[in-house]
N, C-alpha and C positions, 0 to 999 in steps of 0.2 A: 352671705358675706358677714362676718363678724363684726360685729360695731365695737368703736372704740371710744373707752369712755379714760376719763380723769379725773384723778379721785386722792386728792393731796399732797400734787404736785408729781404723779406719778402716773404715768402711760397703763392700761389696763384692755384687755378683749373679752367680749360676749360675745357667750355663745347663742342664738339668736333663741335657738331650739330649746335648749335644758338652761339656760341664763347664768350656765357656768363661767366664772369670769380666769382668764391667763393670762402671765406676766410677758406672753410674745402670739402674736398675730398667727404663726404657724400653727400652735396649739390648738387655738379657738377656731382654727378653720378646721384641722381637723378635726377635732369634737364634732364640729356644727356636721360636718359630712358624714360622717358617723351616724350622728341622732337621723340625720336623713334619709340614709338608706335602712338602717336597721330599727327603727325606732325605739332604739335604746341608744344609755349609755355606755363607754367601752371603760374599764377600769384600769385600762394602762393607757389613756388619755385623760381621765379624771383624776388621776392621781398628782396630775402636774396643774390642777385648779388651784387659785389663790381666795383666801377668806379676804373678805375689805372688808374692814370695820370703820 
């Protein structure tokens, strides 16, 4: 399950597996189901990862 973190007044998702974070819950599930079958990551689900600084 994606954890959801808050980070500046701003909703945010990890990914559990590669600690990739998304701006919507959908994303970061599927990333996370990704890393878990394949143990990798997919590059047209990382593509829509957000940098928090």
């Amino acid at each position: 399950m994606a954890k959801e973190i808050f980070y500046k007044g701003k909703k945010y998702f990890q990914c559990n597996i590669c600690k990739f974070y998304y701006g919507t819950k959908k994303f970061a599930q599927k990333c996370e189901d990704f890393c878990k079958k394949h143990n990798s990551c997919s590059l047209e689900i990382t593509k829509h990862a957000v940098e928090i600084k």
